[in-house]
C-alpha positions as semicolon CSV with decimal commas, in nm:
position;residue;x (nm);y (nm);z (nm)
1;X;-19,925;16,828;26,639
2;X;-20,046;17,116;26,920
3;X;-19,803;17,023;27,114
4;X;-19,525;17,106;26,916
5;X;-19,685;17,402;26,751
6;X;-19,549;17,641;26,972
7;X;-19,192;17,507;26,919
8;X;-19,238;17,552;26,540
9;X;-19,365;17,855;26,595
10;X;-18,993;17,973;26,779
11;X;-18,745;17,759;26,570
12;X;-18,715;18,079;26,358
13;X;-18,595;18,266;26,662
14;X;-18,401;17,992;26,789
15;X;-18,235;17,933;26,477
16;X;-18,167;18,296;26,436
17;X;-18,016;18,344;26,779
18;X;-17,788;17,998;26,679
19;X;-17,705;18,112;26,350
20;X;-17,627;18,491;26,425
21;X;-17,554;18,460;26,793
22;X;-17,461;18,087;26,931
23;X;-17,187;17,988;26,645
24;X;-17,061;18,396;26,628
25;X;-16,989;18,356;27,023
26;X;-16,822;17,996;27,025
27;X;-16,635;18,148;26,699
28;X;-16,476;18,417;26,918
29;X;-16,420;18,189;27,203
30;X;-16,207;17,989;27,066
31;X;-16,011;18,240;26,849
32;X;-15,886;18,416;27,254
33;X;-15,763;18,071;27,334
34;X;-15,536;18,102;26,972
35;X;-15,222;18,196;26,954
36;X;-15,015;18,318;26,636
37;X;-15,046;18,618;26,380
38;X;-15,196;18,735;26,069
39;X;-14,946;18,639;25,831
40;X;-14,906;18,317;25,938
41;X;-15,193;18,210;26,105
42;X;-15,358;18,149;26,406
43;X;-15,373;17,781;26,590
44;X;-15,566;17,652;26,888
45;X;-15,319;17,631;27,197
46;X;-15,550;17,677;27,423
47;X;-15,385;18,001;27,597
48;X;-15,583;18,105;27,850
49;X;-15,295;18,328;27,942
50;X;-15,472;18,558;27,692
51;X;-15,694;18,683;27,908
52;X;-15,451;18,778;28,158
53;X;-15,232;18,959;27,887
54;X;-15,564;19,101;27,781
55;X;-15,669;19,232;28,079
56;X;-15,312;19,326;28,225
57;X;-15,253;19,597;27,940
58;X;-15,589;19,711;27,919
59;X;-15,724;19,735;28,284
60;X;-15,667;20,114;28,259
61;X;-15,952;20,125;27,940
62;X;-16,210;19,853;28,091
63;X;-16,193;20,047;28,431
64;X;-16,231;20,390;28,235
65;X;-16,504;20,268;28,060
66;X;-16,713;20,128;28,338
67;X;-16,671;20,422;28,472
68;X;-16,797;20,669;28,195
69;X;-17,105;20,408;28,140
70;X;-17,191;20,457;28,486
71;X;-17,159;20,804;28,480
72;X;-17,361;20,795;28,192
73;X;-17,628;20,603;28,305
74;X;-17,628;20,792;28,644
75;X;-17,734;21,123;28,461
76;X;-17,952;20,910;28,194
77;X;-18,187;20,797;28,458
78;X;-18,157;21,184;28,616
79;X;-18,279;21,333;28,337
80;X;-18,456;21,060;28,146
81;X;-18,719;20,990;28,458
82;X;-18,843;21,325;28,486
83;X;-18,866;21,356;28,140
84;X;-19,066;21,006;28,169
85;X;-19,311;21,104;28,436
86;X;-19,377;21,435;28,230
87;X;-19,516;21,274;27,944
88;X;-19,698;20,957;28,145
89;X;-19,885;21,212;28,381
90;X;-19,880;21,533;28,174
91;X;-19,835;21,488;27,831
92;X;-20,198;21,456;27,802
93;X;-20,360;21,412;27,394
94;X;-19,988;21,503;27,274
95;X;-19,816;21,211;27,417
96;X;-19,760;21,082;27,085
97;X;-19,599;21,379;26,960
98;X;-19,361;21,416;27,265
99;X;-19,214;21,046;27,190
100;X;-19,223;21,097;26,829
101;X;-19,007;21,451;26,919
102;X;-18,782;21,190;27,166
103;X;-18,685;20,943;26,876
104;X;-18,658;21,191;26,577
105;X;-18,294;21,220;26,647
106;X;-18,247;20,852;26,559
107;X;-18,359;20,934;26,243
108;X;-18,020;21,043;26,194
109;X;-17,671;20,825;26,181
110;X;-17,583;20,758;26,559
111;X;-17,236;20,827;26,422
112;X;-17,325;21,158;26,255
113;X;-17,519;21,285;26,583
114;X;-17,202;21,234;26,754
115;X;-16,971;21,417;26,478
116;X;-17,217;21,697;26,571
117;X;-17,192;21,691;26,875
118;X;-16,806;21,713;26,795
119;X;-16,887;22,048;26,590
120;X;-17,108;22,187;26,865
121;X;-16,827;22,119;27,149
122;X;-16,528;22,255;26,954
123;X;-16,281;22,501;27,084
124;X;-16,343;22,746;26,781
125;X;-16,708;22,660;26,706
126;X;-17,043;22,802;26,720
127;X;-17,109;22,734;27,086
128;X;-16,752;22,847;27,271
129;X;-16,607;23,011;26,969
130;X;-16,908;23,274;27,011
131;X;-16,849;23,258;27,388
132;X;-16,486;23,335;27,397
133;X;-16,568;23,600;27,126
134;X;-16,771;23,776;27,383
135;X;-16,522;23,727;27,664
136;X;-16,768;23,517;27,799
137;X;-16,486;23,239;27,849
138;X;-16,069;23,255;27,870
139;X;-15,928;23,222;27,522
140;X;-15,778;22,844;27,676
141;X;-16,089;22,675;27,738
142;X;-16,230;22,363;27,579
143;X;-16,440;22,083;27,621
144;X;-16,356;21,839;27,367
145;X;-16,105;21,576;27,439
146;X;-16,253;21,583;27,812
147;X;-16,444;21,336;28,055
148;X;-16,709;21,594;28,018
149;X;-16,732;21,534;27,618
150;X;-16,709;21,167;27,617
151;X;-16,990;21,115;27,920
152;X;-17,213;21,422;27,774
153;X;-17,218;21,245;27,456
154;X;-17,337;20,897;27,587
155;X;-17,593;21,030;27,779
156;X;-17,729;21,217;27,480
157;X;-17,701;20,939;27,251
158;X;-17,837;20,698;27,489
159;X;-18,091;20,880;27,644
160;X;-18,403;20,779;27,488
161;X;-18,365;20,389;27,582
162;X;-18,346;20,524;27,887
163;X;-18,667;20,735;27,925
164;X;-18,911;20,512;27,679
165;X;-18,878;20,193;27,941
166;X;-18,955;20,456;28,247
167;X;-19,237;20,606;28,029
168;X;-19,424;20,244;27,947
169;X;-19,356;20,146;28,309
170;X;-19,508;20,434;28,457
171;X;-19,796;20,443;28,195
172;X;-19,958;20,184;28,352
173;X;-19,951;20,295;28,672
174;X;-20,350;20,351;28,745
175;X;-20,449;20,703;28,801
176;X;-20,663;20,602;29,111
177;X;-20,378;20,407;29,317
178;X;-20,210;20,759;29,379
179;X;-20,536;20,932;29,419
180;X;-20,599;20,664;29,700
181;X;-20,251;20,772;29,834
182;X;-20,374;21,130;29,859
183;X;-20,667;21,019;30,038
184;X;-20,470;20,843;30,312
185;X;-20,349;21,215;30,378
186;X;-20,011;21,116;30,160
187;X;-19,808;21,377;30,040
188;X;-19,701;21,406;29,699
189;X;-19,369;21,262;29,791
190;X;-19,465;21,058;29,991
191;X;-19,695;20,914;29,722
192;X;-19,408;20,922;29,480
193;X;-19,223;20,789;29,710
194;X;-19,451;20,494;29,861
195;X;-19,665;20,417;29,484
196;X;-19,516;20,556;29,203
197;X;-19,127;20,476;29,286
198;X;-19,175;20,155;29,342
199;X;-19,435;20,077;29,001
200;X;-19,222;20,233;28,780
201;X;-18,873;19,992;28,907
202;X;-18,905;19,738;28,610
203;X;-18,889;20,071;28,370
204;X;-18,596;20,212;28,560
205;X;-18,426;19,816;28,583
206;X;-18,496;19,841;28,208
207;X;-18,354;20,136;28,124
208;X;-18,010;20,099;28,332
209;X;-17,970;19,752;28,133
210;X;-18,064;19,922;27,828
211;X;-17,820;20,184;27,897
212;X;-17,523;20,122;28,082
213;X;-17,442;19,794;27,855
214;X;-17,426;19,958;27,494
215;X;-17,273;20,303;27,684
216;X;-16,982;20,093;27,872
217;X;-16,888;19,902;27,477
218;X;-16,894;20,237;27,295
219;X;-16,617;20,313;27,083
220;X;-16,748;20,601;26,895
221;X;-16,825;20,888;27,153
222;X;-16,433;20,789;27,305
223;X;-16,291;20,903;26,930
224;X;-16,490;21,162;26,788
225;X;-16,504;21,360;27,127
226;X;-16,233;21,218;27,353
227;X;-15,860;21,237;27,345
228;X;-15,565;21,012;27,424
229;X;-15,648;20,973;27,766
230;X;-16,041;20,911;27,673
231;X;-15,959;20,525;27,507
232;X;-16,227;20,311;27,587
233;X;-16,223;19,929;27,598
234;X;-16,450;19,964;27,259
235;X;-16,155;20,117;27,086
236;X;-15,896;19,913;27,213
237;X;-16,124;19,612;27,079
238;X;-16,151;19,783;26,747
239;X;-15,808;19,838;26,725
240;X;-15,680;19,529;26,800
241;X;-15,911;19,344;26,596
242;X;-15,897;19,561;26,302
243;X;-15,632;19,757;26,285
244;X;-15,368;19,517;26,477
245;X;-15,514;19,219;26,324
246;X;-15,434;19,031;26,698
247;X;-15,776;18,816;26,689
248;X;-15,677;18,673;26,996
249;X;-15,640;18,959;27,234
250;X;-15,939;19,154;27,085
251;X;-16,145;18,817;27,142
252;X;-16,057;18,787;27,489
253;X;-16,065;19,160;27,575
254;X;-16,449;19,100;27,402
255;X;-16,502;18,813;27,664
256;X;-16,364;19,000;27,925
257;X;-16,561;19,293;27,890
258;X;-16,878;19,017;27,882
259;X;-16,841;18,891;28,223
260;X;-16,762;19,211;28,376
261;X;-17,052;19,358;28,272
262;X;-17,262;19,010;28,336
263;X;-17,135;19,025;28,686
264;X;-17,188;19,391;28,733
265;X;-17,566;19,333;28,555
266;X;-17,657;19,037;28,871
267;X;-17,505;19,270;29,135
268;X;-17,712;19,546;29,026
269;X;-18,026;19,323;29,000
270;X;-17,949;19,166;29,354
271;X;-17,882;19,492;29,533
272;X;-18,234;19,626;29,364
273;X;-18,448;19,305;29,419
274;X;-18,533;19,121;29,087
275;X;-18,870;19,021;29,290
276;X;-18,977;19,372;29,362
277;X;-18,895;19,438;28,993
278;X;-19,126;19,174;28,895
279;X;-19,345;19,197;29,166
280;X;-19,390;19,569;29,028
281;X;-19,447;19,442;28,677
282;X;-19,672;19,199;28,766
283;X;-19,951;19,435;28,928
């Protein structure tokens, strides 16, 4: 009986993950092998040509969309590490309340924090609307339905999964390993650099997982504050599957969009050395 009471103990997960993962996935792949329509129904055919109509209408979107999450992540881990090595080494008693002021925002809707983000940006509002009032900026200037909107708005909504890995990662780097650096006549970048860069990789591999996945599938930032030429693959796949009704396509797009970014994930784990990650982890 010990030996399987660690296997009892995760048949709740595993049946989870089956239930609410497993059968959802092997659902959807074999609806993008279907062919038909709504009103009359969909049947197995096994079209894998699918894929290639899939990905032949919508390279534009899945290319535009690897591209904002990666400009997104890009200023994420900018931002989010300094941030992170603020509070690890100078947040002091009141680290608790800096985090606490990091999440409060999710407090709120993810969808409404965007919407205000919307209000904030517009032409007229209270941001650019004051500043043109001033003469501050030409009368024809605007921000919405721009790169600038749709990538400024994942990096805010995503930020904090980006810092909160960094910040647990470099939490446990010990105080005395960098005053040993300084010792050895290191500087402080060098002992950044040498000790502290190289610790805190499993937060930063975290983070740019956490990040660049969910920022890449976004369909929300793309509508509220892009335009036409803002479409992400997340609204195209919410389109298709909902307003289209073409299971199919919006199943393979799904799939598509799944191996890209699995492929993309083991390059970027390669080309920053998934044993130096858990080398660094380990210590």
């Amino acid at each position: 009986m010990k030996r399987l009471t660690p296997y009892l103990l995760a048949l709740p997960s595993w049946m989870w993950l089956a239930v609410f993962l497993v059968v959802p996935m092997a659902a959807m792949a074999s609806v993008s092998l279907q062919t038909g329509n709504a009103i009359d129904g969909f049947a197995m055919t096994f079209s894998f040509s699918n894929y290639a109509d899939a990905l032949g209408r919508y390279s534009t979107q899945l290319v535009r969309s690897l591209w904002y999450g990666g400009l997104a992540t890009v200023a994420m881990l900018v931002i989010g590490y300094p941030v992170a090595y603020w509070i690890a080494f100078k947040g002091g008693s009141r680290k608790s309340v800096y985090l606490f002021l990091l999440l409060l925002p999710f407090f709120v809707s993810f969808v409404l924090r965007t919407i205000s983000w919307g209000f904030l940006l517009a032409d007229d509002g209270v941001v650019f609307g004051t500043l043109k009032g001033w003469g501050l900026l030409p009368a024809d200037f605007h921000v919405l339905a721009t790169t600038v909107a749709v990538v400024g708005g994942l990096t805010y909504n995503f930020l904090p999964f980006m810092i909160l890995p960094i910040y647990v990662a470099l939490e446990r780097v010990d105080p005395r390993v960098v005053e040993a650096a300084y010792d050895l006549y290191a500087s402080r970048t060098a002992a950044f650099r040498r000790v502290v860069l190289p610790l805190s990789l499993p937060g930063v591999f975290a983070g740019v997982l956490m990040t660049f996945v969910p920022a890449t599938a976004d369909p929300v930032n793309a509508q509220v504050l892009g335009g036409t030429g803002n479409t992400m693959i997340g609204n195209i796949i919410q389109t298709e599957y909902l307003t289209n009704l073409n299971y199919p396509t919006a199943s393979a797009l799904s799939f598509t969009l799944m191996a890209v970014l699995l492929i993309g994930i083991f390059i970027y784990a390669r080309a920053l050395g998934t044993e130096n990650v858990l080398e660094a982890a380990a210590r």
